[in-house]
Each structure stands twice: as C-alpha cells, then as structure tokens.
Phi, psi and omega in degrees: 000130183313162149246343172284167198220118178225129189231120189265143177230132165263014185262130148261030175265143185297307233283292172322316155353277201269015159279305155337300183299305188274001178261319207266347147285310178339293181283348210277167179283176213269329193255008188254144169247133201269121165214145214211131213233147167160140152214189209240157188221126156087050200214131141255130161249133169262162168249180213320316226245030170253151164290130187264341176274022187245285178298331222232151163272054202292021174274279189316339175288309205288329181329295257237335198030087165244132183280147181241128163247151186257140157266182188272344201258156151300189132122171193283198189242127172211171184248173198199129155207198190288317166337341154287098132281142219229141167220175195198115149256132205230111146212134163336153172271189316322003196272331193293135189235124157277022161292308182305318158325279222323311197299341179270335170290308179311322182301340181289326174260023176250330170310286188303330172113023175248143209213091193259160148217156163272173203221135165061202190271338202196035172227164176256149186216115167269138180287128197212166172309326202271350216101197185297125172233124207267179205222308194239161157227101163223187209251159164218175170208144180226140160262205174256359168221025162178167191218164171199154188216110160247154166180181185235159178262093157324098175275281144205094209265157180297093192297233170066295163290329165284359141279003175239012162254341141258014147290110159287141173315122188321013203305121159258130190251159195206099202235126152246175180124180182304118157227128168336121183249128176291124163267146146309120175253182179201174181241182180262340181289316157347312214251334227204092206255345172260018172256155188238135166337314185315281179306311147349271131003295181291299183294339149329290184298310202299294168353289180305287170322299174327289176331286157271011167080339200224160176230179185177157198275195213216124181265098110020117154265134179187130176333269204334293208226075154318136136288189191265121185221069156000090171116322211306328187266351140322310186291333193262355183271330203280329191303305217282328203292136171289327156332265205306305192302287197266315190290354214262355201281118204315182167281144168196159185262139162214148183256138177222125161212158190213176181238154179229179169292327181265021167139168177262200206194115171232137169219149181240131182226143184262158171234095192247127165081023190063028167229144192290141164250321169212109203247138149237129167248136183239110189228167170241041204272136172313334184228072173303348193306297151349308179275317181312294190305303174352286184312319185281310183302351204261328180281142191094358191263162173281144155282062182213142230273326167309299186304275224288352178276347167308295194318310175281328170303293195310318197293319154351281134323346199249330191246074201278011177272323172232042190281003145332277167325315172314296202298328185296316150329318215283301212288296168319325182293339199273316176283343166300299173289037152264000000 
C-alpha cells in the first residue's frame, strides 16, 4: 500500500480549498505524505493572526465580489486568481521537512525549464535583469505529530489586480496583528510566455514521485463527488463564516469622522473578535441624544456595516424627527465599515 497521497481540486472556490486542506490534515494517517494541487479564483487569503480591514481594500473587494479567506497558517495576505497555482505538502513527523517540500517544488519548475532557487525564509526567487523577483510565497503549520507546507506560484495572475486589493484604504485604524510585507513579483509567463497551470502541476507531480521513489493515482476533489472526508462540511461552514474570516481578527481601534451641514459626527470604536467592545461618539450636533444612545447600542454589535446599520435603523425610529440626520449617518457609517 502507497503511503503517498496525491489530490487534485476542480473547485476554484477558497473556502472549500482549505476546508480539504484542513480536513485531509486532521485525518490523514502519521506515515503518509500528501501533496494537494488547487487553486482559487477572484479571492484574498490572510493568514491566521491578520487583520483583513487592515491588509485589504475590503470596500473594493466587496465591489468586485472578491472573496476573503482567513488560512490556517501564518504568513502575509496574497491574492489568488487562475493565474496561481496553489500547492499544500502534508507529512507525519519526524519526516516533515520543508526543505524537502521547497526542493520538490523547485525540481518540479526545473521540469518545466524554470530554474527557481529559494530566498529567505519562505520565498522562490527567480533572477532577472532588473534583479531578484519572487515567483512563490509560502506558509506553514505544524502540530506535535505532522506538519504542511503551503503556497503558490505566480504563473500568470493579474498583478494589477493585486494591487488594488491589497492596498488598503487610508483608514484610520490602530491595528495589531501580522503585516504583509510587499515583494518584487513576477509571474513565470515572463521567462515561459506558454506555461500553464497544467504543465506546472505535471512537473510537480513528477517531481513528488520522483522523489519518494513511488507513484499513486490522483484523486479528483470536488464540491459535486466528495471523497471521504469525515467532517468536511462543520469545516467548510467554519471556512466560509464572516466569525472565522473578519472575526478571527486581532483586536483593534478605528476613529471615524465627517462633517455634515448640521454637525459633525466623531466616533471610536475598540474591535475584539469582529464585535464592537467599546464605542464613543462625539457630535457637536443640536440634538445630541440620538448619537449618545448609538454609542451605547453599537456595543456587543459586529463590526459589519448590515449590523451596525440595524442598529441605527432601530434608533430611528425612535427619534422620527431628525430622521434626515439619522439616514445621512446610517448611509455614511455602513460605507465606511466596508
């Protein structure tokens, strides 16, 4: 019996990705080695310990309907679209190495005629006139009996767009937790103007094989035709959850203020867990009451711009007089929290 495992995914949804991932790590047994092929489209993944209204332009995401995934892993914020190859090595300890991972990728882009070396702690780097250009990033996780080592392969993904989804918006925020340290990138279509997710892969795999002396067949993952994965939809519900993704999100403060014709309008709001913990507002508005009650009513709410906008909608109601002023609030505060 193989001890290798090799799994293909046709979902280019994150959530499911790394519900697989995080499922086919729980379960796999202690001698087997993993290697799990997939990518995501129209997507950011943060790592575990980041803030995403922090890394992300997430006003712009939502525009865009771009998705955000929280990983399991550390590690900076990167965007994914088919243009990514996404790989993830899986083995019991004492064997998991990510030297070993790193050298089976590289041997895999020597197939393909790309000639990578690594850089740093967790980047691929290719040489180029201008200099060092990184090609991959990855991430890791380890437990007290098995480890995986994931990341992706620039091919040939829309840099463009990855800039305009990891800028964040000037927001101010007071933020803690992991920040994304920005690379030179380059894609592989640069050096290779005919390479493919496909070929990629193939050389991977070969790779892999190669490697561990043995081969096994490639199990087709897919949302339609599960394999057996004891659990995977409590994982793909947890994956998918604005809780895990926005909520997993270190604690942080953000001030937000404007002016209107009828007064300004200032508020501090503290954030632990993607729930307001502490709100003050401050207006210098004639009918301060309205705001007052806000500030008290805003605590224990999520920090998503539909919750705090119930919240104001109720407060409305109560005060039908200055519900002009309310709505001018209600419509600025819910675009702000995007």
């Amino acid at each position: 019996m193989s001890t290798l495992r090799l799994l293909l995914s046709d979902s280019h949804d994150p959530w499911f990705n790394l519900a697989v991932e995080e499922c086919i790590f729980r379960q796999m047994p202690p001698n087997q080695r993993v290697l799990f092929l997939w990518r995501n489209d129209n997507t950011v993944v943060v790592g575990r310990a980041q803030n995403p209204w922090k890394e992300c332009n997430t006003r712009r995401m939502e525009q865009d309907g771009i998705k955000l995934a929280r990983r399991s892993s550390g590690g900076g914020a990167v965007f994914h679209d088919l243009g990514n190859t996404c790989f993830t090595f899986m083995a019991g300890k004492p064997e998991y190495n990510k030297t070993v991972s790193t050298q089976i990728i590289l041997e895999g882009l020597k197939k393909s005629g790309i000639h990578a070396t690594a850089s740093g702690r967790n980047d691929l780097v290719l040489l180029s006139p201008e200099g060092e250009r990184k090609i991959s990033g990855s991430a890791y996780r380890e437990t007290k009996d098995r480890g995986f080592h994931h990341g992706t392969l620039l091919i040939n993904a829309d840099l463009d767009r990855l800039a305009d989804y990891l800028n964040p918006d000037p927001k101010k925020l007071q933020a803690k937790g992991i920040t994304s340290v920005r690379s030179r990138v380059t894609n592989l279509s640069e050096l290779l103007p005919d390479i493919t997710h496909e070929k990629i892969c193939k050389g991977i795999i070969e790779a892999f094989f190669d490697h561990f002396g043995e081969t096994v067949k490639a199990e087709i993952i897919s949302p339609q035709v599960l394999p057996d994965l004891p659990g995977i939809s409590d994982i793909f519900a947890k994956q998918s959850s604005w809780e895990w993704n926005f909520g997993q999100a270190p604690a942080f403060s953000h001030t937000l203020d404007t002016r209107f014709r009828w007064g300004g309008i200032e508020l501090h709001v503290d954030v632990e867990h993607g729930v307001i913990s502490r709100c003050q507002m401050f207006t210098d508005s004639l009918e301060p009451a309205p705001f007052e009650l806000l500030a008290e009513k805003l605590i224990g709410v999520l920090y998503q711009p539909e919750a705090v906008g119930r919240v104001i909608q109720q407060i409305s109601e109560l005060y039908p007089s200055l519900d002009t002023e309310l709505q001018q609030s209600y419509h600025w505060l819910i675009n702000e929290l995007k």
